[in-house]
C-alpha positions as CSV (number, residue, x, y, z in Angstrom):
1,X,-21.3,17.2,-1.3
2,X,-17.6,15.7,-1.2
3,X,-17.3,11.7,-1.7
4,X,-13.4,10.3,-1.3
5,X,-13.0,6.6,-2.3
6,X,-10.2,4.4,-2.8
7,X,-10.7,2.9,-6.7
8,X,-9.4,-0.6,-7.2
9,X,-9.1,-1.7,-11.1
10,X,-10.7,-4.8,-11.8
11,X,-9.5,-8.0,-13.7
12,X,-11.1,-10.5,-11.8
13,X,-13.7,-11.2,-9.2
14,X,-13.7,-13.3,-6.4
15,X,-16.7,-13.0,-4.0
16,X,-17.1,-15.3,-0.7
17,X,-19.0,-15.4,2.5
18,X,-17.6,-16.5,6.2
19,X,-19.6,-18.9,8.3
20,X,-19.8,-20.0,11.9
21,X,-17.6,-23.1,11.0
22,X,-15.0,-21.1,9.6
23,X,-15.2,-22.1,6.0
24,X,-15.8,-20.0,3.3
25,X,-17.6,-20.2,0.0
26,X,-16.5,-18.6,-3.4
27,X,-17.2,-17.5,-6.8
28,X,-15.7,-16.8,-9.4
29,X,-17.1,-14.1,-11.2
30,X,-16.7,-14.1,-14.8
31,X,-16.0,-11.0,-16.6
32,X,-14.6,-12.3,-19.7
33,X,-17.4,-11.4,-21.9
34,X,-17.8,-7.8,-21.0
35,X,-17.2,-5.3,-23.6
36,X,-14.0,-3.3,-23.2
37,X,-15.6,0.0,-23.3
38,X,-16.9,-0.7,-20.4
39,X,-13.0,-0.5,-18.7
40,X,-10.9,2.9,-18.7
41,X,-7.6,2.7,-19.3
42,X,-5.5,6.1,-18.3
43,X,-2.2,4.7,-20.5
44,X,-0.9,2.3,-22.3
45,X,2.5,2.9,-20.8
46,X,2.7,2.9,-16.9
47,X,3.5,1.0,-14.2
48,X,3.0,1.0,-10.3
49,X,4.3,-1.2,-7.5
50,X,2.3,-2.2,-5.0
51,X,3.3,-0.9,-1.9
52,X,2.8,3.0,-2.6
53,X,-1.3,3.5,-2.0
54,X,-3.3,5.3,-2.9
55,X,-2.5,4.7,-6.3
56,X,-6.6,5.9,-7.4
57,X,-8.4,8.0,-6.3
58,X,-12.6,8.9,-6.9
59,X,-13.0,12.2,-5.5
60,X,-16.6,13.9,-6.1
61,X,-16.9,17.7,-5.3
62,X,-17.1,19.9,-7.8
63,X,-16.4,17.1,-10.7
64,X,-16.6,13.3,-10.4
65,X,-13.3,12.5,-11.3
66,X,-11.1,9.5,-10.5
67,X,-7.1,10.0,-10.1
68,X,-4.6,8.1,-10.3
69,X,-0.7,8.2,-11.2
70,X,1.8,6.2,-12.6
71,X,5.5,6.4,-13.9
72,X,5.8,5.5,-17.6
73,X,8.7,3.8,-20.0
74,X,10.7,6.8,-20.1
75,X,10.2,7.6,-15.9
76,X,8.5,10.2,-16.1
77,X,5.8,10.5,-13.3
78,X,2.2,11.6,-14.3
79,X,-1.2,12.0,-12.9
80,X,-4.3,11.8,-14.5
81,X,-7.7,11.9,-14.1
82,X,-11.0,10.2,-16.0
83,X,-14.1,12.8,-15.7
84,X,-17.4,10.5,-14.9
85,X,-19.5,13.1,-16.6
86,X,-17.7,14.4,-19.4
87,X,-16.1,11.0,-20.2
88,X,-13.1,12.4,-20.8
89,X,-9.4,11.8,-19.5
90,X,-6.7,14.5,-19.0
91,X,-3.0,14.1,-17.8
92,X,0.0,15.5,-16.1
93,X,3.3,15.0,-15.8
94,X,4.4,15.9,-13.1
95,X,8.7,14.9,-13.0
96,X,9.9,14.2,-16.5
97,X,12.8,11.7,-16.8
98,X,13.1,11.2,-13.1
99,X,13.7,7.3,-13.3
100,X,12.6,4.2,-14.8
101,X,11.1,2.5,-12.4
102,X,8.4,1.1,-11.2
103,X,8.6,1.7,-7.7
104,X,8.4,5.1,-8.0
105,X,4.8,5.8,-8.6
106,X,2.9,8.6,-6.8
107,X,0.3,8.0,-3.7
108,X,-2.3,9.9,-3.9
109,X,-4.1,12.1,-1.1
110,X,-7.0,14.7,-0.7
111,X,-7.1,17.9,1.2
112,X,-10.5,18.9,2.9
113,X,-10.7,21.8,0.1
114,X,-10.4,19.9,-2.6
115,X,-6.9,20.1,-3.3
116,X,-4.6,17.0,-4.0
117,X,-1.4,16.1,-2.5
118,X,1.0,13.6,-4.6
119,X,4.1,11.7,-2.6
120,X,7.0,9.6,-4.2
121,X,10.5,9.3,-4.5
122,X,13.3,7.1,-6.3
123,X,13.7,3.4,-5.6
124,X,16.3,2.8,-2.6
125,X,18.3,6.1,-3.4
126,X,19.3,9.0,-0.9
127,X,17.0,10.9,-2.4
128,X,14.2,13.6,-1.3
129,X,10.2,12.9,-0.9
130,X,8.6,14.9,-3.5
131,X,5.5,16.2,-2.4
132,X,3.2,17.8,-4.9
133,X,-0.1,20.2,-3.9
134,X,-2.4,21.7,-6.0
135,X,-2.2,25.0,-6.2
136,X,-6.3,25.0,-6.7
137,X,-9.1,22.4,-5.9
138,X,-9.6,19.6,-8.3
139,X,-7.1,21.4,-11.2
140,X,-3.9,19.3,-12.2
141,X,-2.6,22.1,-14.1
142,X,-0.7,24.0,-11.5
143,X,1.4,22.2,-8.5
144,X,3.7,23.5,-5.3
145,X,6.6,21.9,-5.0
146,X,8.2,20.5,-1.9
147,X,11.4,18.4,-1.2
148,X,11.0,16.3,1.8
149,X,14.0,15.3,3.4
150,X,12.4,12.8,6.5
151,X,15.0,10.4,7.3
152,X,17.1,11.4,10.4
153,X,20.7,10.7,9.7
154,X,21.7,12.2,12.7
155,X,19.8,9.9,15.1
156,X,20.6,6.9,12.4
157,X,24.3,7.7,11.4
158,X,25.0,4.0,11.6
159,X,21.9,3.3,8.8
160,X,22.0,3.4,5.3
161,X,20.2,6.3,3.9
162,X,17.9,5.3,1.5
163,X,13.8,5.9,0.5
164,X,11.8,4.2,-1.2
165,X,7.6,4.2,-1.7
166,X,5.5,6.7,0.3
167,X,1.8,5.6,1.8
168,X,0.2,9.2,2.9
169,X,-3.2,9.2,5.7
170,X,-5.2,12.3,6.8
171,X,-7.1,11.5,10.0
172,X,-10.3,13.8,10.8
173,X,-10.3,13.2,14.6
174,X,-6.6,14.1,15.1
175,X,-7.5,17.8,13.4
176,X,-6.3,16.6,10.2
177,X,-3.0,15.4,11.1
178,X,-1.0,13.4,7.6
179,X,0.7,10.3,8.5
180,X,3.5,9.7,5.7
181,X,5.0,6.0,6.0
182,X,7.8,5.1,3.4
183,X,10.5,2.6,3.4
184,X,13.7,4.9,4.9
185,X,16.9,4.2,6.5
186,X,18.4,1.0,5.9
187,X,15.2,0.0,4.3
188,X,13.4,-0.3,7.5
189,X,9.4,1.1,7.5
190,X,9.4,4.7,8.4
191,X,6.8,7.3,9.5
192,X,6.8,11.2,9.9
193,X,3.9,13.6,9.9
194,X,2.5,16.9,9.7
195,X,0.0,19.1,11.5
196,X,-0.2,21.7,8.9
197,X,-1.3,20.1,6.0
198,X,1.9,19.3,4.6
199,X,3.9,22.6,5.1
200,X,6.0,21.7,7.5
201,X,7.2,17.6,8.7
202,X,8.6,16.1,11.7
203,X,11.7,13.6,11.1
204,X,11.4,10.4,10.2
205,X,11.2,7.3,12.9
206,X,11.9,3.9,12.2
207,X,8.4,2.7,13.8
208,X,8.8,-1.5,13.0
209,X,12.4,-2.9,13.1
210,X,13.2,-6.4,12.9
211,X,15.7,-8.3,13.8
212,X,19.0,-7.2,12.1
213,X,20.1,-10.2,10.7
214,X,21.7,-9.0,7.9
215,X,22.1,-5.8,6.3
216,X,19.5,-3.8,4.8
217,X,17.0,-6.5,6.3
218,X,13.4,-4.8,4.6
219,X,9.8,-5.5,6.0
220,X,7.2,-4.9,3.4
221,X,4.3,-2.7,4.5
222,X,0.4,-2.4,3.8
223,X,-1.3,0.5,5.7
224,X,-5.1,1.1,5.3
225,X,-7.2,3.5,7.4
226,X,-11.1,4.6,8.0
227,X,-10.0,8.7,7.9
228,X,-10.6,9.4,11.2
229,X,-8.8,7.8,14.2
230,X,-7.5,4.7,13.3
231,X,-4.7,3.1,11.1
232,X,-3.8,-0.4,10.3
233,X,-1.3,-2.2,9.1
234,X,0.1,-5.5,7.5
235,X,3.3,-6.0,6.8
236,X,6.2,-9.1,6.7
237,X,9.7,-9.9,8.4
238,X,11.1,-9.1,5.1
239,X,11.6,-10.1,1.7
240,X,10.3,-13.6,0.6
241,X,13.3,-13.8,-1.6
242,X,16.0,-13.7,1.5
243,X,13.2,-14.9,4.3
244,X,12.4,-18.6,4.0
245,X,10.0,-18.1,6.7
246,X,8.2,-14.9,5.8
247,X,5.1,-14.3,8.1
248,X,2.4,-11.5,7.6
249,X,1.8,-9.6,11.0
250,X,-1.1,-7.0,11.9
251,X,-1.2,-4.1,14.4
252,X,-3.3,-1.0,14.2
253,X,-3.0,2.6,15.4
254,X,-5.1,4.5,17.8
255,X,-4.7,7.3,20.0
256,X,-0.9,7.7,19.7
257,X,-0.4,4.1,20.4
258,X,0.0,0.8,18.7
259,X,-2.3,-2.1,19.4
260,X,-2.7,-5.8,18.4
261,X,-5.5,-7.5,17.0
262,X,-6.7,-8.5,20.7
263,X,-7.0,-4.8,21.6
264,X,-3.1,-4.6,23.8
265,X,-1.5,-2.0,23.4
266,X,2.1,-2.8,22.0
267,X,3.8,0.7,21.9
268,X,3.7,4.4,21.8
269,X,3.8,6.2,18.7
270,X,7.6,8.0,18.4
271,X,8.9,5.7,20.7
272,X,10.7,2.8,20.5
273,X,10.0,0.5,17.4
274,X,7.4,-2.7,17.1
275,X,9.6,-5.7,16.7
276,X,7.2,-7.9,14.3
277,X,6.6,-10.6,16.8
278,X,4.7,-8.2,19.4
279,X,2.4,-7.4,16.5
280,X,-0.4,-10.2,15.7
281,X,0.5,-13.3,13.5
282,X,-2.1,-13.6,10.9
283,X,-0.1,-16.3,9.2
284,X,3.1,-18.0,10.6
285,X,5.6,-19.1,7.9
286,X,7.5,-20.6,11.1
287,X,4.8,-23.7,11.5
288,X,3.5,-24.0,7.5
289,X,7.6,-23.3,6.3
290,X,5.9,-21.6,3.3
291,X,6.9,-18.1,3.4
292,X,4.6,-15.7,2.4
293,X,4.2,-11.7,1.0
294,X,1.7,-8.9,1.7
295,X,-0.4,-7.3,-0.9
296,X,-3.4,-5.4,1.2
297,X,-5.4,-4.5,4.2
298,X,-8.6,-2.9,4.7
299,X,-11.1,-3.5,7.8
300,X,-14.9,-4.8,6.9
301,X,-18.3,-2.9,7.8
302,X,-18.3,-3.6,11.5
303,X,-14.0,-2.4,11.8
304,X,-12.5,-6.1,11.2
305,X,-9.5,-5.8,9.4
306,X,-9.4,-7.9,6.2
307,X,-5.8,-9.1,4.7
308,X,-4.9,-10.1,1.4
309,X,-1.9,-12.1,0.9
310,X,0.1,-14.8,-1.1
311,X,2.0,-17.8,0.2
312,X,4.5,-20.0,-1.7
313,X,4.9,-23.7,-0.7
314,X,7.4,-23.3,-3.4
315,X,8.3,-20.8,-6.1
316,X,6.1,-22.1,-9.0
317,X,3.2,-22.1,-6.7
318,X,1.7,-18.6,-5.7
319,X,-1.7,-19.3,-3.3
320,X,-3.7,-16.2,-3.0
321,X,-5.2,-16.5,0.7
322,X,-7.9,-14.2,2.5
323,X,-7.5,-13.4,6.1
324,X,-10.1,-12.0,8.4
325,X,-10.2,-11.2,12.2
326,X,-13.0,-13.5,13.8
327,X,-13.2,-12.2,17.6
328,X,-9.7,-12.3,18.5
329,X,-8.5,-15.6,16.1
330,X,-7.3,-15.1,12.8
331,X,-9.2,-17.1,10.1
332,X,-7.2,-17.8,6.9
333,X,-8.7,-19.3,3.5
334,X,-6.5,-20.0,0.2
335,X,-8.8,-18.7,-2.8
336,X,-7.3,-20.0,-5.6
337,X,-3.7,-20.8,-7.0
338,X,-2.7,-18.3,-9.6
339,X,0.7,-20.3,-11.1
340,X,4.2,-19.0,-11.0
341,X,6.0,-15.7,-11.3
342,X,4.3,-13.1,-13.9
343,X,7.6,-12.0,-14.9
344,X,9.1,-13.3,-18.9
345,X,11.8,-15.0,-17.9
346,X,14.7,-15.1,-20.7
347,X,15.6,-18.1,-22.0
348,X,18.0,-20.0,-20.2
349,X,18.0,-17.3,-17.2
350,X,17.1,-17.9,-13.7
351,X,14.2,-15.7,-12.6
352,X,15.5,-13.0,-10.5
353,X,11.8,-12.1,-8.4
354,X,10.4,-15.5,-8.6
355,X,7.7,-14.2,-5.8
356,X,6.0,-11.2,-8.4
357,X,2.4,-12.5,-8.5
358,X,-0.3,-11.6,-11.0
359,X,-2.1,-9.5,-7.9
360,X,-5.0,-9.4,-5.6
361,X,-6.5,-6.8,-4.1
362,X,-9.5,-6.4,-1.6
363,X,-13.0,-3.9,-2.5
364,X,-12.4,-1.4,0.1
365,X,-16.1,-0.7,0.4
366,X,-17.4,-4.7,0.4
367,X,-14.2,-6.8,2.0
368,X,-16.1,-10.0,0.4
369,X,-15.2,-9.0,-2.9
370,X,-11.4,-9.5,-3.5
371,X,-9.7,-8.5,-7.1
């Protein structure tokens, strides 16, 4: 028996049930006083951004292991794994030195037989995809190699050549076809995929492109997906640090074409780009004039996608808000306000990311249990 499933670390709890009347009711769970052997830790040194997923992996065939990657202090990227039976973690680097940076940590994705796949690259450089495959099933000890140069500078010779994160899906139904979505030329969301199981990739699209307002205008992506034939996304007009009205939109995939939330269908997959505003608004920065940022998407039990996100009615204030489809309305509940900017700020220095929250993250398996 094979078991796949996204892990999600924990540091806090928030549970909460929707109503009829469109409220919601939550918990705080407290997990203060539970022992620390009862939480794996894979390193002391390593870092991830957000916006590369998978970042962990459970994967139960042969072992019960759970993966996951990271880049460390001195950049080099490394994978790991925790063995549920043997209790036991082992590690891999897999690029020594490559940069320090937290925006280069790995995504992680399975193979039907077992093997792993591992995407990243450097943060918003001209640089290659790496894409790592186990030689064997389940054995980070031997890897293939691949370079993966996506972005088309010939159809984009006026863009900025640049890559930065990598978000990898596998759908069942579409014979096993990998989606790879990265941030690519002039820092626009990107997709390209394969139909081989990673041998071989088409060249990179641009598949959302706002408005180009200034250069290098970026929107920031969440992509989630149930495996088989669907896809869904979250994503903003941009960075809340240059977007003073930063909006979270939602569109899913299906059957080579793009849909929003009331089932339309917005565009064909490999032509022309989504501009943001023909996706769903979940929330609309342009009526509250508190701009907002993305941090995850997932879809509940009966295929409702679920969105986490933060909003900022200014910069001391981060709101973490919960946003679920209800029919074809959008209902959006603040949990909790988690303070300012986890960054140290030096004395006497102005905060250069004063939107970097503390985190929240949705269970994948129960979407009324947010992290």
């Amino acid at each position: 028996m094979i078991k796949i499933k996204l892990v999600v670390f924990i540091f806090s709890v928030i549970t909460f049930q929707f109503c009829t009347q469109k409220k919601s009711e939550s918990k705080l769970n407290d997990i203060s006083n539970l022992p620390s052997e009862n939480f794996k830790t894979f390193t002391s040194d390593g870092a991830w951004c957000w916006f590369s997923d998978p970042r962990a992996v459970y994967y139960e065939g042969k072992y019960k292991r759970t993966y996951a990657g990271w880049v460390d202090s001195s950049g080099n990227i490394t994978i790991g794994y925790y063995d549920h039976d043997l209790k036991e973690i082992k590690t891999k680097i897999l690029e020594a030195n490559f940069q320090k940076d937290d925006h280069d940590n790995p995504a992680l994705l399975f193979l039907p037989d077992g093997r792993l796949m591992v995407f990243f690259t450097k943060h918003a450089e001209a640089y290659p995809i790496l894409q790592y495959k186990m030689n064997n099933a389940e054995d980070i000890s031997s890897w293939n190699k691949q370079e993966l140069f996506l972005n088309d500078m010939d159809k984009y010779s006026d863009f900025t050549n640049t890559t930065t994160y990598a978000n990898p899906v596998m759908l069942s139904g579409e014979a096993n076809k990998i989606y790879l979505f990265w941030r690519g030329v002039d820092n626009k969301p990107c997709v390209s995929f394969s139909e081989d199981l990673g041998a071989t990739w088409s060249k990179g699209r641009i598949f959302i492109l706002p408005e180009r307002i200034y250069n290098m205008r970026r929107p920031y992506l969440k992509v989630s997906s149930n495996g088989i034939d669907k896809i869904v996304f979250a994503f903003t007009d941009g960075h809340p640090r240059k977007e003073n009205e930063n909006s979270i939109y939602y569109m899913y995939y299906k059957d080579g074409k793009f849909f929003n939330s009331e089932n339309k269908a917005i565009g064909i997959f490999g032509a022309e780009p989504i501009v943001p505003r023909r996706a769903s608004v979940v929330y609309d920065a342009t009526i509250t004039k508190s701009k907002s940022w993305i941090w995850d998407i997932s879809v509940d039990e009966n295929d409702n996608p679920v969105i986490a996100y933060v909003k900022f009615p200014d910069d001391q204030n981060h709101i973490y808000c919960y946003a679920k489809l209800n029919g074809n309305k959008w209902i959006n509940n603040e949990l909790t306000n988690s303070g300012k900017w986890f960054p140290q700020t030096p004395e006497a220095k102005i905060e250069p990311e004063p939107n970097y929250s503390g985190g929240i993250y949705i269970d994948h398996e129960n979407t009324n249990i947010v992290y």
